[in-house]
KEVEX-356181 format. One record per residue (C-alpha): x, y, z; residue in one letter; residue number from 0. Coordinates in nm, 3 decimals. Example, Ala and Ser with C-alpha at 12.3 -4.5 7.8 and 13.67 -1.06 7.14 Angstrom:
REM residues 2
<east->1.230	north->-0.450	up->0.780	residuo->a	num->0> .
<east->1.367	north->-0.106	up->0.714	residuo->s	num->1> .
END
This chain:
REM residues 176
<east->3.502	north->0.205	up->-10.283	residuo->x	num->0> .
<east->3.457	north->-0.054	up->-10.565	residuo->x	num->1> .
<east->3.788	north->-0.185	up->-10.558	residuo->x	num->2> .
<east->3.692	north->-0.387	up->-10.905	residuo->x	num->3> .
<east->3.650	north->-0.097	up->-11.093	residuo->x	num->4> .
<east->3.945	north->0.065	up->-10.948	residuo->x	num->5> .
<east->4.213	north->-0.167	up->-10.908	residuo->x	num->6> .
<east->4.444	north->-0.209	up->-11.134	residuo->x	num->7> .
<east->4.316	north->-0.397	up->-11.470	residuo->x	num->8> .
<east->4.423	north->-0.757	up->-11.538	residuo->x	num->9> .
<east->4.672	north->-0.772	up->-11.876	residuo->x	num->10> .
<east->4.472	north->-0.595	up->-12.161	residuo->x	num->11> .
<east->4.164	north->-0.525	up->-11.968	residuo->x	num->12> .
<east->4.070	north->-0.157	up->-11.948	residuo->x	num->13> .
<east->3.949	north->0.005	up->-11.609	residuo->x	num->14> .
<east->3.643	north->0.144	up->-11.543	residuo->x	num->15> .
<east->3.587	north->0.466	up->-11.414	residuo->x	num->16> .
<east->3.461	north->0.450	up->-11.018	residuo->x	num->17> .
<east->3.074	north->0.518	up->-10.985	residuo->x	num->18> .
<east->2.965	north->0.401	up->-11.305	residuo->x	num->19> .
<east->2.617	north->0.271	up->-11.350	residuo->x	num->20> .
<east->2.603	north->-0.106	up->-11.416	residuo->x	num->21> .
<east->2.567	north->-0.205	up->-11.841	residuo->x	num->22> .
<east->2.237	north->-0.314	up->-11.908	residuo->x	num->23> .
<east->2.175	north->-0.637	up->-12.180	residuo->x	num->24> .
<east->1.829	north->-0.707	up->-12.262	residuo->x	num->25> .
<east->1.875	north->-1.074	up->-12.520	residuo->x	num->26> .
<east->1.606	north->-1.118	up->-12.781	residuo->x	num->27> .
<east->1.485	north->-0.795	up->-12.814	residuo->x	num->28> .
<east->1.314	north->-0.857	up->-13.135	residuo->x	num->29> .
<east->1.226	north->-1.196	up->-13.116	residuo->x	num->30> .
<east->1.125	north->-1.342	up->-12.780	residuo->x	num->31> .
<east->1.163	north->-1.070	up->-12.559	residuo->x	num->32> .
<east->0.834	north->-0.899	up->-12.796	residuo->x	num->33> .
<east->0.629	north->-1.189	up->-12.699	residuo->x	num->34> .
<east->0.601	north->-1.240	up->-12.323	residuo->x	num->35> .
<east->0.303	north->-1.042	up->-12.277	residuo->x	num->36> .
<east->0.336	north->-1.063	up->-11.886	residuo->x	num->37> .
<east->0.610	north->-0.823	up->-11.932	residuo->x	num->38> .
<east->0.386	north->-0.512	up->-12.094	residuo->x	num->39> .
<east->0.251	north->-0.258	up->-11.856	residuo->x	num->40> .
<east->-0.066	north->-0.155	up->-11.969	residuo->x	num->41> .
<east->-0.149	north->0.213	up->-12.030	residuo->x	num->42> .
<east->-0.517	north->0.134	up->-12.183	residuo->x	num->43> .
<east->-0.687	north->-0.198	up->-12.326	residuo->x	num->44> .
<east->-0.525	north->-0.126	up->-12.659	residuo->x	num->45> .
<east->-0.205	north->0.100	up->-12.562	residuo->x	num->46> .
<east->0.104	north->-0.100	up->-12.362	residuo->x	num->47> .
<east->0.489	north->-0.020	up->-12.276	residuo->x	num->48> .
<east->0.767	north->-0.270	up->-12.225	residuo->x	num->49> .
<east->1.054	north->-0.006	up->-12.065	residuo->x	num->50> .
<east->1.404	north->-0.108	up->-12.215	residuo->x	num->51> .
<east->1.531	north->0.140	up->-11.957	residuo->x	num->52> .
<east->1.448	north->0.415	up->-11.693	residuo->x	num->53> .
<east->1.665	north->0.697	up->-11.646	residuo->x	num->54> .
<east->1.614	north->0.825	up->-11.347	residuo->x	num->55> .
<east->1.955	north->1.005	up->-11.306	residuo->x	num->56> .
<east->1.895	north->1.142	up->-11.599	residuo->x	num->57> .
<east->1.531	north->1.209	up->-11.717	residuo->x	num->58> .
<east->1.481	north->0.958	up->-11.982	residuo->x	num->59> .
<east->1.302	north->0.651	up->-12.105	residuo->x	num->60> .
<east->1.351	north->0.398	up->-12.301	residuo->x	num->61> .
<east->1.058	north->0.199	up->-12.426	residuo->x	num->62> .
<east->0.882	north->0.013	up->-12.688	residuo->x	num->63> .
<east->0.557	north->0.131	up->-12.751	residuo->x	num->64> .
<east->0.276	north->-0.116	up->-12.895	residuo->x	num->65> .
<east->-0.078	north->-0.014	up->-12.994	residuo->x	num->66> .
<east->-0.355	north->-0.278	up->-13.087	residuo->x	num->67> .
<east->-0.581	north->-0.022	up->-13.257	residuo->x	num->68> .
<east->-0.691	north->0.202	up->-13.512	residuo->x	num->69> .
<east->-0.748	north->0.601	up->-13.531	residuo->x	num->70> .
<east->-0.611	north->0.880	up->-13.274	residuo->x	num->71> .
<east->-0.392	north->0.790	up->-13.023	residuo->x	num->72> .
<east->-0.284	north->1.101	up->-12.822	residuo->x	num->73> .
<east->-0.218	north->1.425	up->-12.855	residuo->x	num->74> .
<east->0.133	north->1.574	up->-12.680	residuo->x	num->75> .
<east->0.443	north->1.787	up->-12.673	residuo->x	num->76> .
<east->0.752	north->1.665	up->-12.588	residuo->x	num->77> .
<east->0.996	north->1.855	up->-12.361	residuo->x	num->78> .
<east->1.232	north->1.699	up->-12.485	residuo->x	num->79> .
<east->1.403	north->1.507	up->-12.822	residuo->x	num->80> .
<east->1.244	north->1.161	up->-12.912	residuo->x	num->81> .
<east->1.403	north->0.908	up->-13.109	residuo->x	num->82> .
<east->1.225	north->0.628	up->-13.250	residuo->x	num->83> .
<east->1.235	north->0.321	up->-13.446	residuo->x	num->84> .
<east->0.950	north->0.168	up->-13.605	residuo->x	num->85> .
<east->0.946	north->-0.209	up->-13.546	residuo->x	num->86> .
<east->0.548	north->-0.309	up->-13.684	residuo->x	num->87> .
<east->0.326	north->-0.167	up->-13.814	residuo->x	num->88> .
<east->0.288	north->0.226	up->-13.917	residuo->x	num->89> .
<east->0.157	north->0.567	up->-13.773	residuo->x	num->90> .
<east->0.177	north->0.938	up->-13.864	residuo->x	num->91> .
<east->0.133	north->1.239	up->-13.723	residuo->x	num->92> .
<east->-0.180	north->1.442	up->-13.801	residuo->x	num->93> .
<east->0.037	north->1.752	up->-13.842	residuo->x	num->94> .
<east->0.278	north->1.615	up->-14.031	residuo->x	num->95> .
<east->0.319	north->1.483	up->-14.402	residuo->x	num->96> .
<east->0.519	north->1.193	up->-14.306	residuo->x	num->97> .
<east->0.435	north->0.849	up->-14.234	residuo->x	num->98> .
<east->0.659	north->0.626	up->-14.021	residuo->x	num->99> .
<east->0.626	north->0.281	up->-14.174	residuo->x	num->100> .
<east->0.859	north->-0.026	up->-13.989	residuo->x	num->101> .
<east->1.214	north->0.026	up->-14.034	residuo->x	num->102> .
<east->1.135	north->0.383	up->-14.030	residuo->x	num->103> .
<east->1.396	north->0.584	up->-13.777	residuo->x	num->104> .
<east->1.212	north->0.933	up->-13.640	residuo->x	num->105> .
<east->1.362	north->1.180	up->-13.480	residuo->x	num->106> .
<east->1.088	north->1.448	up->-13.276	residuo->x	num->107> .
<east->1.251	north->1.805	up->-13.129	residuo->x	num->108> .
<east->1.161	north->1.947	up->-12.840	residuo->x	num->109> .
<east->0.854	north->2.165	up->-12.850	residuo->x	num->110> .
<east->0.693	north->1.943	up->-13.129	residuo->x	num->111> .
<east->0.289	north->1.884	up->-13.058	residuo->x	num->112> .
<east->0.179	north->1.627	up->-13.266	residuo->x	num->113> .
<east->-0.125	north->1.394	up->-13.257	residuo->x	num->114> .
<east->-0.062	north->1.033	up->-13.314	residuo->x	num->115> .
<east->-0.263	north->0.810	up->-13.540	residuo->x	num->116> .
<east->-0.257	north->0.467	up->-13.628	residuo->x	num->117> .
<east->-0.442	north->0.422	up->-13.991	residuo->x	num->118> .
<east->-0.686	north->0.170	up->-14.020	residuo->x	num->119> .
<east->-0.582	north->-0.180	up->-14.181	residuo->x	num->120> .
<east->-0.322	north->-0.174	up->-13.885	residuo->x	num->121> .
<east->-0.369	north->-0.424	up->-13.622	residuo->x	num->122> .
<east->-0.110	north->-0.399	up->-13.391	residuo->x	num->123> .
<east->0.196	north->-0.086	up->-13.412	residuo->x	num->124> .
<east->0.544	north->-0.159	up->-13.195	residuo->x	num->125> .
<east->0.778	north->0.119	up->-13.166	residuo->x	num->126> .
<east->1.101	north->0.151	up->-13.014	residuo->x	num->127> .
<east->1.109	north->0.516	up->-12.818	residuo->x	num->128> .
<east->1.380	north->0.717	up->-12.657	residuo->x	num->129> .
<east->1.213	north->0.948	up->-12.494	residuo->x	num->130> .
<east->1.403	north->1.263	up->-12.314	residuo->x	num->131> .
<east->1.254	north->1.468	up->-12.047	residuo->x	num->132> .
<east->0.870	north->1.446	up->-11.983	residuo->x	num->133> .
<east->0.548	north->1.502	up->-12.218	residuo->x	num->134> .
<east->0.217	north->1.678	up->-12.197	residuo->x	num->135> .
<east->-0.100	north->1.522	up->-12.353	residuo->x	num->136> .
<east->-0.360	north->1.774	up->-12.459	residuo->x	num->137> .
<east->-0.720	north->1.778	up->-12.516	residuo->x	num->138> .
<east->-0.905	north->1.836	up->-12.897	residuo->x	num->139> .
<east->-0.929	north->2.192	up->-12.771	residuo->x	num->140> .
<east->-0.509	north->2.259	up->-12.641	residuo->x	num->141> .
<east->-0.581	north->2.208	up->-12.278	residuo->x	num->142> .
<east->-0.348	north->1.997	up->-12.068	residuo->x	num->143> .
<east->-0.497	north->1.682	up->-11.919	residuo->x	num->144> .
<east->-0.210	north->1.440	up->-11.830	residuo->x	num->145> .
<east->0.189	north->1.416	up->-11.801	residuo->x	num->146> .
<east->0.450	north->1.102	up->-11.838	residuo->x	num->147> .
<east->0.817	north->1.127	up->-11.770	residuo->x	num->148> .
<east->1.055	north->0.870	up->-11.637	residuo->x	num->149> .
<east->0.907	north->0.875	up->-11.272	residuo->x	num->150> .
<east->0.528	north->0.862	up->-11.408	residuo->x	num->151> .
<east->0.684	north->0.537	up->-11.588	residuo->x	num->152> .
<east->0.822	north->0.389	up->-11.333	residuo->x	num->153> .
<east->0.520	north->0.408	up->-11.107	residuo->x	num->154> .
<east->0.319	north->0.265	up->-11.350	residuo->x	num->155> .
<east->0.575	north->-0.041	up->-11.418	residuo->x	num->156> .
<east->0.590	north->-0.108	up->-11.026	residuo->x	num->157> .
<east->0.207	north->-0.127	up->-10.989	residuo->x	num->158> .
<east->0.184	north->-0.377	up->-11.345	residuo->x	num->159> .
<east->0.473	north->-0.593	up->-11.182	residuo->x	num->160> .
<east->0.300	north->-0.648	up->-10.856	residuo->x	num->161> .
<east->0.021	north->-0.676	up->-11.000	residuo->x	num->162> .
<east->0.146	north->-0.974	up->-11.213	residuo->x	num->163> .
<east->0.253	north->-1.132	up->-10.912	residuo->x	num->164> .
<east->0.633	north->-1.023	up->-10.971	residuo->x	num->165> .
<east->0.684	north->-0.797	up->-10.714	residuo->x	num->166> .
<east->0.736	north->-0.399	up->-10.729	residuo->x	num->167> .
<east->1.118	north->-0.428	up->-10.725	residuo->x	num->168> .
<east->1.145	north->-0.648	up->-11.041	residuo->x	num->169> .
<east->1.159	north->-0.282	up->-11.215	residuo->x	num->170> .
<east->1.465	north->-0.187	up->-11.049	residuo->x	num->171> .
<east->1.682	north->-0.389	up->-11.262	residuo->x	num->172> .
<east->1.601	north->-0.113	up->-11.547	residuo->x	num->173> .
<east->1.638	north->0.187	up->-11.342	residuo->x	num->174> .
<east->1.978	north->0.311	up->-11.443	residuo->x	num->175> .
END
């Protein structure tokens, strides 16, 4: 047993509950932290993620998505709710009437298929994602042709950081 977390506090310290996960401080989220590129695991040329945090205990990811070109991204439903917050740049959905311009604050439901465009004039598009559960991408036509959830993003972040010469493990210390 974590006898730090469960012996009795120090004068106006509060205890913390046994078994608890670690917190989790990323400094200079907007400012430096955007700018070491080392750090974003490529999907495609154009499409990157920099996880925040991965959920594994419980099904979620937090990421900041950035996209370095125009027109249709993707194409998915989410199994779960999204929350986002635009931090440059702008994109839509092509089934919706909205457009999510920086500062913007989304929320998606679960079931919601939507395509994901970034209009022209745009060079680069950073958003901030909480993602819950997995998604589906789908084809022009409705038929499945890929999946991401947590464990997908993981994966992919363990294969980018040993890549990069930073070893596999580096992504545990996001893995909550």
């Amino acid at each position: 047993m974590d006898t730090k977390k469960t012996a009795k506090p120090e004068s106006g310290l509060m205890m913390q509950v046994p078994f608890m996960s670690p917190d989790m401080v990323h400094a200079g989220v907007l400012s430096d932290w955007l700018e070491d590129d080392r750090l974003w695991v490529p999907q495609t040329e154009t499409v990157s993620f920099k996880p925040c945090l991965l959920s594994a205990s419980g099904g979620y990811f937090v990421n900041i998505l950035r996209v370095r070109q125009n027109g249709i991204l993707s194409r998915h439903r989410h199994a779960g709710p999204v929350h986002a917050l635009v931090l440059r740049g702008c994109w839509h959905y092509l089934e919706h009437d909205w457009i999510a311009e920086e500062g913007s604050y989304i929320f998606e439901p679960p079931g919601d298929t939507h395509t994901l465009i970034v209009p022209e004039g745009v060079d680069e598009m950073m958003t901030w994602f909480h993602n819950t559960g997995g998604y589906t991408y789908f084809d022009e036509d409705g038929t499945p042709v890929g999946y991401e959830d947590v464990f997908t993003k993981i994966e992919a972040a363990k294969r980018h950081y040993k890549a990069i010469g930073l070893g596999e493990d580096y992504v545990n210390r996001l893995i909550r």
